[in-house]
PALUMPA-567454 format. One record per atom (N, C-alpha, C): residue number from 0; residue in one letter; atom name; x negated, y, z negated. Coordinates in steps of 0.2 Angstrom, whole numbers, plus 5000, padded with zeros to 4 digits. Atoms other than C-alpha are relative to their C-alpha. Layout:
// PALUMPA-567454
DOZA resi resn name   c1   c2   c3
DOZA  NUM    A   CA    X    Y    Z
...
***
This chain:
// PALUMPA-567454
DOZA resi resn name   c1   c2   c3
DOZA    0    X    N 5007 5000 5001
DOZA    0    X   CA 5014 5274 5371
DOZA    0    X    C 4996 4996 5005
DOZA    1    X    N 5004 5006 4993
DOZA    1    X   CA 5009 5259 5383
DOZA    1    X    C 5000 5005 5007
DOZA    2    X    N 5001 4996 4990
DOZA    2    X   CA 5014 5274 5399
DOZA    2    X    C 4994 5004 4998
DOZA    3    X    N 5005 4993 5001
DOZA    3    X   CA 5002 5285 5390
DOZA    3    X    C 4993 4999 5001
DOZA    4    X    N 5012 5004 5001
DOZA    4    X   CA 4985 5272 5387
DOZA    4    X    C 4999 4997 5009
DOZA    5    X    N 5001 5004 4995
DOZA    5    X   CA 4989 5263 5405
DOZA    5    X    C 5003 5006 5004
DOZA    6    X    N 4997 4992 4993
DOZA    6    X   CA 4990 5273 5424
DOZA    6    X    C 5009 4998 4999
DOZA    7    X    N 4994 4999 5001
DOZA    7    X   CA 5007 5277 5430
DOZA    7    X    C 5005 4995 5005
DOZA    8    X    N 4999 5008 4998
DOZA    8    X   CA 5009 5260 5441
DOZA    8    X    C 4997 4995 4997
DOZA    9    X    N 5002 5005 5006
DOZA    9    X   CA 5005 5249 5427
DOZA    9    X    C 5007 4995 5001
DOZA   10    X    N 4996 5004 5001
DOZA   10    X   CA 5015 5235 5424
DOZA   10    X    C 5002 5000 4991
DOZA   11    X    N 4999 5001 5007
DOZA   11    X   CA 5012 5234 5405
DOZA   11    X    C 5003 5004 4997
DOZA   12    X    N 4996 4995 5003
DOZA   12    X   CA 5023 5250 5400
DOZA   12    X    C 5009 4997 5001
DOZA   13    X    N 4996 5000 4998
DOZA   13    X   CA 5036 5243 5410
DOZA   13    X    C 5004 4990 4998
DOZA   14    X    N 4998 5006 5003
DOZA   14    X   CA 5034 5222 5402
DOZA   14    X    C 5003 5003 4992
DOZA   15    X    N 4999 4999 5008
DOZA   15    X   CA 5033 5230 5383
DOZA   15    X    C 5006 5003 5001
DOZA   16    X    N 4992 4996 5000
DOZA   16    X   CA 5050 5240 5386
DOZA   16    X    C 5003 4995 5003
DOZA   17    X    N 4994 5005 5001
DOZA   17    X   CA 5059 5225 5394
DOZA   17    X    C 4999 4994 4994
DOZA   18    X    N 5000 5002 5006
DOZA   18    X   CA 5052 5214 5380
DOZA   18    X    C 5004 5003 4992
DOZA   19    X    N 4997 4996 5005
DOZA   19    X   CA 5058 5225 5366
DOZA   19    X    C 5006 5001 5000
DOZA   20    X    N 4993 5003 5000
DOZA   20    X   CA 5074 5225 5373
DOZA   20    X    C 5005 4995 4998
DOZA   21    X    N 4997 5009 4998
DOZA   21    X   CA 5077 5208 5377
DOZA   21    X    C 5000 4998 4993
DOZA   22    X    N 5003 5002 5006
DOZA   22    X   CA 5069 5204 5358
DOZA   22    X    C 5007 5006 4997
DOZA   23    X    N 4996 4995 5003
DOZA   23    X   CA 5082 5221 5352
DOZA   23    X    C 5007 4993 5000
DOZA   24    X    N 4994 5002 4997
DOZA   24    X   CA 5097 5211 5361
DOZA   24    X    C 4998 4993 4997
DOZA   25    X    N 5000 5007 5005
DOZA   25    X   CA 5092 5193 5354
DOZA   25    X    C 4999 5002 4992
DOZA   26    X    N 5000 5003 5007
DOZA   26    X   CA 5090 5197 5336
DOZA   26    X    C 5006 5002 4999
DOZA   27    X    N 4993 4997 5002
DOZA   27    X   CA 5107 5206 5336
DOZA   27    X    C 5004 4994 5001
DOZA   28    X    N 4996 5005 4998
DOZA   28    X   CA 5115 5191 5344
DOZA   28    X    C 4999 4994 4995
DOZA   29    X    N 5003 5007 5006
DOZA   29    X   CA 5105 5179 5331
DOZA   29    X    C 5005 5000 4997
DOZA   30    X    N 4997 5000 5007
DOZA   30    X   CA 5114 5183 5316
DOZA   30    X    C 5005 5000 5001
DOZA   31    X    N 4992 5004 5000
DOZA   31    X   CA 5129 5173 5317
DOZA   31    X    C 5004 5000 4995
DOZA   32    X    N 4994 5000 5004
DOZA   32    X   CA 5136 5176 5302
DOZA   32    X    C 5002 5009 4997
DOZA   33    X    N 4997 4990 5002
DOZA   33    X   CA 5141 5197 5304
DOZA   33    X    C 5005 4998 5008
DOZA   34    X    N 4998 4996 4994
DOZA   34    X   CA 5153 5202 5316
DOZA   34    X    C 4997 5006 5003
DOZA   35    X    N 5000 4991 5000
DOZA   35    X   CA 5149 5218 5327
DOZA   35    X    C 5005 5003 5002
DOZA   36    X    N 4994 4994 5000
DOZA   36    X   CA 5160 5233 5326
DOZA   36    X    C 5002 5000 5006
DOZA   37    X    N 5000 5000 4995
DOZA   37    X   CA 5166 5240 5339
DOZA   37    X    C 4998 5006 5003
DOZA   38    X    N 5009 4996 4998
DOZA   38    X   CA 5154 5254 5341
DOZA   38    X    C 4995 4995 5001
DOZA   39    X    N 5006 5007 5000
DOZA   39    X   CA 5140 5240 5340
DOZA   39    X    C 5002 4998 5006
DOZA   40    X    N 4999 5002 4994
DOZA   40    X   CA 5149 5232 5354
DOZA   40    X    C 5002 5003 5006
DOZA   41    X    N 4999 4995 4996
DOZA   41    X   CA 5152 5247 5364
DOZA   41    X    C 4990 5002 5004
DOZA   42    X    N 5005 5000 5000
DOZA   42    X   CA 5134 5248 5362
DOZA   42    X    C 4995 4995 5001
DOZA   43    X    N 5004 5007 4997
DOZA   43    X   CA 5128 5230 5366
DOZA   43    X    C 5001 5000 5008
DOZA   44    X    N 4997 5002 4995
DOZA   44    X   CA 5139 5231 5380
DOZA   44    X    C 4996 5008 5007
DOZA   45    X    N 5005 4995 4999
DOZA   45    X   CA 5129 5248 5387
DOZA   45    X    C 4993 5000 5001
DOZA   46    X    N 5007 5002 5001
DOZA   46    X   CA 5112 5241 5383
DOZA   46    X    C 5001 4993 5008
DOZA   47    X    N 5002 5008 4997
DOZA   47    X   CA 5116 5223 5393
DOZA   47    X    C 5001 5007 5010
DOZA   48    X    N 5001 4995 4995
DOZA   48    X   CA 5121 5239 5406
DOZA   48    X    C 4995 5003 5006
DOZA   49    X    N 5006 4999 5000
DOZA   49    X   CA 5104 5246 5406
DOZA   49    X    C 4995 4995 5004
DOZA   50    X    N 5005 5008 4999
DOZA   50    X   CA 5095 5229 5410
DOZA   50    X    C 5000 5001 5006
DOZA   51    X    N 4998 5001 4993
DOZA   51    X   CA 5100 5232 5429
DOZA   51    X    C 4994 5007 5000
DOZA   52    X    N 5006 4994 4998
DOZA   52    X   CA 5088 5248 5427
DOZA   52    X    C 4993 4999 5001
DOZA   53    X    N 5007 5003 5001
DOZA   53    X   CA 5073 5238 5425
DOZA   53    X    C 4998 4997 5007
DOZA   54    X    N 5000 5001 4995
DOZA   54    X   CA 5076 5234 5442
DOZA   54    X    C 4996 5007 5006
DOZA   55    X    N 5002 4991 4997
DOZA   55    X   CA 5073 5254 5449
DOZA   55    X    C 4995 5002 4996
DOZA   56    X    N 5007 4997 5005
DOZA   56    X   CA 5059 5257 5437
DOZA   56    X    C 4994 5000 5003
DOZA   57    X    N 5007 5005 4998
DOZA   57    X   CA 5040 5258 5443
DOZA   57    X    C 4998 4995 4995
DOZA   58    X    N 5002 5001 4996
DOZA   58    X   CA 5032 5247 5446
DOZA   58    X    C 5006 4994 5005
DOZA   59    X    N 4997 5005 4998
DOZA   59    X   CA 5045 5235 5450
DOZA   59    X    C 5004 5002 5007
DOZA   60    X    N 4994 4997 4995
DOZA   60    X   CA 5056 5247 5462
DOZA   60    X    C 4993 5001 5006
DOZA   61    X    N 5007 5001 4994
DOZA   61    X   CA 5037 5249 5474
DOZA   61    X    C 4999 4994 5002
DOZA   62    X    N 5004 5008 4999
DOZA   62    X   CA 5034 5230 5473
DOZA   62    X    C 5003 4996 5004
DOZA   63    X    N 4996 5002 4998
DOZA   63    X   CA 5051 5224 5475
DOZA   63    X    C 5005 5000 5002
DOZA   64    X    N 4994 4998 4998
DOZA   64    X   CA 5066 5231 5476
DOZA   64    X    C 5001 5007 5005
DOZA   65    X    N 4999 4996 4992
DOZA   65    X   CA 5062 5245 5490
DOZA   65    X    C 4997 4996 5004
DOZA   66    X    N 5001 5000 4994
DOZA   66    X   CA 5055 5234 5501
DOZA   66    X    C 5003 4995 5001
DOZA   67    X    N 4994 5004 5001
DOZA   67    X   CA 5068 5222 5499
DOZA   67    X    C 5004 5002 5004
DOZA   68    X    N 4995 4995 4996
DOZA   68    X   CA 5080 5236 5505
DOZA   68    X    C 4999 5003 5006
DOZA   69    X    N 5002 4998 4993
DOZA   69    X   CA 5069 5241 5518
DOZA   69    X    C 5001 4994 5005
DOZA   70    X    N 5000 5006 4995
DOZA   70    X   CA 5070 5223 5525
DOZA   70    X    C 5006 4998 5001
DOZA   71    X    N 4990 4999 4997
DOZA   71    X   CA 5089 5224 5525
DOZA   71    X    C 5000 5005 5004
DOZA   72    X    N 4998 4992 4996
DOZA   72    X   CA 5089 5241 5533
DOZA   72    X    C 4997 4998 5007
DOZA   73    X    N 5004 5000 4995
DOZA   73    X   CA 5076 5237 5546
DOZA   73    X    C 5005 4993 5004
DOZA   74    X    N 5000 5006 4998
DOZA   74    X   CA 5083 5220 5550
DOZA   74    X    C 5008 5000 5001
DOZA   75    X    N 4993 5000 5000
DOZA   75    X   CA 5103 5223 5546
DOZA   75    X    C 5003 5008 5004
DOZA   76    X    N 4999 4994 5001
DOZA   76    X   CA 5107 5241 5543
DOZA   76    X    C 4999 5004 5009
DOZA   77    X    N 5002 4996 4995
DOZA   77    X   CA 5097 5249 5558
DOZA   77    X    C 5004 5001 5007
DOZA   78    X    N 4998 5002 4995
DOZA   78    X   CA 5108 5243 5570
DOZA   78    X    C 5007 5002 5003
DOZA   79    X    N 4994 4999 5001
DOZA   79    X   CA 5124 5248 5565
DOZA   79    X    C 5000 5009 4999
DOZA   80    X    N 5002 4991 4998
DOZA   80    X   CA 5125 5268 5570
DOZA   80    X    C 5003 5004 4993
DOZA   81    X    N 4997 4997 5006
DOZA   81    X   CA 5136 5273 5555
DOZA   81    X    C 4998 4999 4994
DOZA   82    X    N 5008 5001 5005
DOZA   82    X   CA 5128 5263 5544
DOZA   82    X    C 4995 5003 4999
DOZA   83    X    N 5007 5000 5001
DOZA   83    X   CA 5113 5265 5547
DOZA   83    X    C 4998 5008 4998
DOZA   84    X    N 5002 4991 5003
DOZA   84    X   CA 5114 5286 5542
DOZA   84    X    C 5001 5000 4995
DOZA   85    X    N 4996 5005 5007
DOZA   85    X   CA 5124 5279 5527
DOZA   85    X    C 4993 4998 4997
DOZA   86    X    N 5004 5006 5005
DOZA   86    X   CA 5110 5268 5522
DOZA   86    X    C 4991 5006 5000
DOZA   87    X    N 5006 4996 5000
DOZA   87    X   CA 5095 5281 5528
DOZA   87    X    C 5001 5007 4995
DOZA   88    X    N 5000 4992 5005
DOZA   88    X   CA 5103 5298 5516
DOZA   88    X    C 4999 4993 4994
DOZA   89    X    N 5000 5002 5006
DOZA   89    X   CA 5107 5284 5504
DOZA   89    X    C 4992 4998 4996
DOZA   90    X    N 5008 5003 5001
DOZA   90    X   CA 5087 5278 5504
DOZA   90    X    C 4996 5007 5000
DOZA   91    X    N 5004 4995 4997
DOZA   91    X   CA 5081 5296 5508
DOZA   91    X    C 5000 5004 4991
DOZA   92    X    N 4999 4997 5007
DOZA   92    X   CA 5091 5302 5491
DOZA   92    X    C 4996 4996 4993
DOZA   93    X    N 5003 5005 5006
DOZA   93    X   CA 5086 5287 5479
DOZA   93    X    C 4992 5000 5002
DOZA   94    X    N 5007 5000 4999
DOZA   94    X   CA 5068 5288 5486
DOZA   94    X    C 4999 5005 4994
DOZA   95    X    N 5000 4995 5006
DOZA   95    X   CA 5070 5305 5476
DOZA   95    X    C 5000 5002 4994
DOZA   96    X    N 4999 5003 5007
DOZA   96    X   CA 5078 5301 5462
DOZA   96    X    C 4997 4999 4997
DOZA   97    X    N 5005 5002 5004
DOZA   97    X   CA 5067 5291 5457
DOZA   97    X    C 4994 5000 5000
DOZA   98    X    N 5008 4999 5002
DOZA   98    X   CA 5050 5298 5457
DOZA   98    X    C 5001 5006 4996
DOZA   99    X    N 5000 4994 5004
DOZA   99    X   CA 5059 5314 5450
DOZA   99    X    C 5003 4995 4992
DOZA  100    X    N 4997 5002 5005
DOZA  100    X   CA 5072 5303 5436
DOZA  100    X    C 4994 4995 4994
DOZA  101    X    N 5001 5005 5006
DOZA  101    X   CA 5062 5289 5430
DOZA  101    X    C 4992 5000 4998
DOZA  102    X    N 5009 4995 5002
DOZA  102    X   CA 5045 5298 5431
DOZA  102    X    C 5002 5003 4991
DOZA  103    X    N 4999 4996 5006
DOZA  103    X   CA 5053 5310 5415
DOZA  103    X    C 5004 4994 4997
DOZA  104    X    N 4994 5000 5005
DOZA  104    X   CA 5068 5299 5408
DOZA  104    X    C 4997 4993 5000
DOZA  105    X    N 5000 5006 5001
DOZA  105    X   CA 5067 5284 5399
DOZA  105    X    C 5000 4994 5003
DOZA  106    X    N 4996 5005 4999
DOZA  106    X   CA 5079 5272 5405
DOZA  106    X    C 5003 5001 5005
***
């Protein structure tokens, strides 16, 4: 709902989805007197998984983490011939990816 009322570099679609996570994954953990299954912790353990995608998401993958990888490439990478075609398909691919995947897919 938040990607729908705000544009598509917003921040706020991108805070209320890690909030509700993080808030998901803390009350599970609250309740100290259940055990979880182990579907439940098949499923904790796949959530805590996820958290690493919040990384690659807009806005934070435009802000942060591509120019991140561009300052390692440009600075480490570029220099190193085998590398560097390695690290240019593997940036050329995920540039991709991710304006086709996380554009449509949740998570």
């Amino acid at each position: 709902m938040a990607y729908v009322v705000c544009k598509q570099r917003s921040w706020a679609p991108w805070l209320v989805s890690a909030m509700m996570d993080a808030l998901s994954m803390k009350l599970i953990h609250s309740d100290e007197g259940s055990e979880l299954t182990e579907e439940e912790e098949g499923e904790m353990s796949r959530r805590h998984s996820l958290l690493f995608l919040y990384l690659v998401r807009s806005p934070v993958y435009e802000s942060m983490f591509r120019p991140l990888c561009m300052f390692f490439f440009n600075r480490l990478w570029r220099h190193i011939p085998l590398i560097r075609e390695i690290a240019e398909t593997f940036i050329g691919v995920f540039d991709g990816l991710h304006s086709l995947h996380f554009y449509k897919a949740g998570s």
